[in-house]
C-alpha positions as CSV (number, residue, x, y, z in Angstrom):
1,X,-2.7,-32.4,-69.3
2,X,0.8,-33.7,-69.7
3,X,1.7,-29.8,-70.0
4,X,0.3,-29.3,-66.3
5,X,1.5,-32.4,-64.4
6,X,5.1,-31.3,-65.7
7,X,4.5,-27.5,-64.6
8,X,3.6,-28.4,-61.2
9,X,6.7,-30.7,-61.2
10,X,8.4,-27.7,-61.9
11,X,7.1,-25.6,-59.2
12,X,7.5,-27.7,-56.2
13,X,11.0,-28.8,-57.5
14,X,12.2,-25.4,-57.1
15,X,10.3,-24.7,-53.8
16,X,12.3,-27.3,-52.2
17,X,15.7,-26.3,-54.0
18,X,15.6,-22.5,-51.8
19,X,14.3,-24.1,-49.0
20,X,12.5,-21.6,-46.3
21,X,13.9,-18.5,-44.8
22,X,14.2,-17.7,-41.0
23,X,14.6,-14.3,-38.9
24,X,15.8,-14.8,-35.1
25,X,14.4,-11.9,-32.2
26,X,16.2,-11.1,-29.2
27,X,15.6,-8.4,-27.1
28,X,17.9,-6.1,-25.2
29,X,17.5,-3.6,-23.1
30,X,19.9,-0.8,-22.3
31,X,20.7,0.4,-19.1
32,X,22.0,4.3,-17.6
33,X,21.8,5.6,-14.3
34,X,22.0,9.1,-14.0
35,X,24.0,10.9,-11.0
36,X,22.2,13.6,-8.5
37,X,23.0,16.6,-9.5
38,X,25.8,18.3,-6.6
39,X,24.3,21.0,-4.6
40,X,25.5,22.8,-1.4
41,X,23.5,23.1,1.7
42,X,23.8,24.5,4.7
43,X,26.5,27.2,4.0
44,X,28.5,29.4,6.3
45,X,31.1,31.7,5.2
46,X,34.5,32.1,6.6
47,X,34.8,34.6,8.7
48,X,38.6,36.4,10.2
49,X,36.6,38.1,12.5
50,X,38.6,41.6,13.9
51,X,41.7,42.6,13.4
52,X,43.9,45.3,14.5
53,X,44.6,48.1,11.5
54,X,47.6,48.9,10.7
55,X,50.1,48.7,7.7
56,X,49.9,46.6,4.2
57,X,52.1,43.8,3.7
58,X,50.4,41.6,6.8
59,X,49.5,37.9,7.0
60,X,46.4,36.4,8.5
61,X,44.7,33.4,7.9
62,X,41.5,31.2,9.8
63,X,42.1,27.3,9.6
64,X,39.4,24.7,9.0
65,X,38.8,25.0,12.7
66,X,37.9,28.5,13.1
67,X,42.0,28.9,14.8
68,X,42.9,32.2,13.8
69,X,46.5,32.5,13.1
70,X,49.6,34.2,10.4
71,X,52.6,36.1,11.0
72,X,50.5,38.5,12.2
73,X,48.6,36.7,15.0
74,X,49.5,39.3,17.4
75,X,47.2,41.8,15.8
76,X,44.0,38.7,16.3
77,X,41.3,40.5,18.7
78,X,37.9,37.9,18.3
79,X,35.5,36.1,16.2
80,X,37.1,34.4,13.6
81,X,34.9,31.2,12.6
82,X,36.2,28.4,9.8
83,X,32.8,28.5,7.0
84,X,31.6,24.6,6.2
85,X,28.9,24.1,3.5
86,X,27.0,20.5,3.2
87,X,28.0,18.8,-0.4
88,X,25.1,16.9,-1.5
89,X,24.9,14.2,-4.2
90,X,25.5,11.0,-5.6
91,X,27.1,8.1,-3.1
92,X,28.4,6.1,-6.0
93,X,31.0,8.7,-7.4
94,X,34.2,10.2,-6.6
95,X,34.3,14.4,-6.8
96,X,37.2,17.2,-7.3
97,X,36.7,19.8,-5.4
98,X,38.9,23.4,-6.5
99,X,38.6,27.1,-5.0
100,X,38.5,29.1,-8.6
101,X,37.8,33.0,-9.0
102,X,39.5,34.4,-6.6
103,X,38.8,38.2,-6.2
104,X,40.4,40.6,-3.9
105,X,39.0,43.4,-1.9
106,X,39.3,46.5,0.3
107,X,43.5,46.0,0.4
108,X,43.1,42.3,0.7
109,X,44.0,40.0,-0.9
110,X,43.7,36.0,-0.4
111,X,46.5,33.6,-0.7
112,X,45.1,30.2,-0.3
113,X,42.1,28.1,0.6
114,X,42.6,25.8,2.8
115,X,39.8,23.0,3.3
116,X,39.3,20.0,4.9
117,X,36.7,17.7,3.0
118,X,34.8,14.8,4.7
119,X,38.0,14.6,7.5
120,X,40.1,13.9,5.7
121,X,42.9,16.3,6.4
122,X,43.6,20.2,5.7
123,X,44.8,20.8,2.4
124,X,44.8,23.9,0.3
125,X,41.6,23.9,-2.4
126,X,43.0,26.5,-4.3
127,X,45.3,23.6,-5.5
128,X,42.2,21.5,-5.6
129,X,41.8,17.9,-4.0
130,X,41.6,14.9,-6.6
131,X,39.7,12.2,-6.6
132,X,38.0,12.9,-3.4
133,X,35.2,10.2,-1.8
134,X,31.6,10.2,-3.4
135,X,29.1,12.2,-1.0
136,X,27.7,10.2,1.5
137,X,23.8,9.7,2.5
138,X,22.5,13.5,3.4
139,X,26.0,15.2,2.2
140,X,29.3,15.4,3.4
141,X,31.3,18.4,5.3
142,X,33.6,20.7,3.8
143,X,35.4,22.8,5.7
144,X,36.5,26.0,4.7
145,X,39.3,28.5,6.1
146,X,41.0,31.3,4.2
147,X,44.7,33.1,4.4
148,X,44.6,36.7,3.3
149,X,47.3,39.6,2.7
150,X,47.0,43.1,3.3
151,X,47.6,45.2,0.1
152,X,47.2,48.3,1.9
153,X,47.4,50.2,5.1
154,X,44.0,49.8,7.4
155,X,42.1,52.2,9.7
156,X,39.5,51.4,12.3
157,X,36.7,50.9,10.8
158,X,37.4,49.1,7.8
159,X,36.3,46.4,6.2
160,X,37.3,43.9,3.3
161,X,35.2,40.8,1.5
162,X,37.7,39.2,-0.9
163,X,35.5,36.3,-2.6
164,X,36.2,33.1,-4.1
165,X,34.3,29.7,-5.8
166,X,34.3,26.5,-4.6
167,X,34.0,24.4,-7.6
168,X,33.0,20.8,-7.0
169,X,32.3,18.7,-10.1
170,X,31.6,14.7,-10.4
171,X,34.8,12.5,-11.6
């Protein structure tokens, strides 16, 4: 019996030499908010409307007002109209906008882009605007105008539909 009184002595001595482990729990939780993706609405191209034909080498351009105008104003008969398109998406960031892939066609080509985003002020997108305000509630205006060149001589009758992107991307 002495054997077993000293085990147990034994035992609960070295219990209390380790002592008891603990584990603290806290709980986190991770947040992310994702943006709306951009989208266009509403979209109207710009149009130069008609044009006297005559020789390459001419300038003629519609502003972000639908004003038609160049050095070659004097050849401006009607229906020139500035295009717009509704950019839709997130209120809480900032956007670049850039006119990319620019294409000529039928003798023409284009020179520059200029567009006027939100108000803001004409400016040339096919330098790009930086840093330019978050869409608003519903979508905000961009106006679009375009300066072409003629690469060749013109008839009546003809036509030309250079293209380009507008390229407008989240900051």
């Amino acid at each position: 019996m002495k054997f077993l009184k000293s085990l147990s002595i034994i035992i609960v001595g070295a219990i209390s030499m380790f002592g008891v482990a603990y584990a603290a729990t806290q709980s986190f939780t991770a947040n992310i908010q994702f943006l709306e993706p951009l989208s266009f609405n509403t979209v109207v191209n710009p149009n130069l409307g008609n044009w006297n034909a005559g020789a390459s080498g001419r300038n003629f351009s519609v502003d972000t007002t639908g004003t038609a105008g160049g050095t070659d104003i004097t050849d401006y008969i009607n229906n020139a109209t500035a295009g717009s398109v509704n950019v839709v998406g997130s209120a809480s960031d900032t956007v670049d906008i850039v006119a990319s892939n620019i294409v000529a066609n039928g003798g023409v080509s284009i020179a520059h882009v200029p567009c006027n985003y939100g108000g803001a002020g004409e400016v040339n997108c096919d330098v790009g605007i930086s840093t330019a305000a978050a869409p608003t509630t519903g979508g905000t205006a961009l106006l679009l105008g375009v300066e072409v060149n003629t690469t060749t001589a013109h008839v009546d009758g003809d036509t030309a539909a250079p293209t380009f992107d507008i390229v407008v991307t989240y900051n």
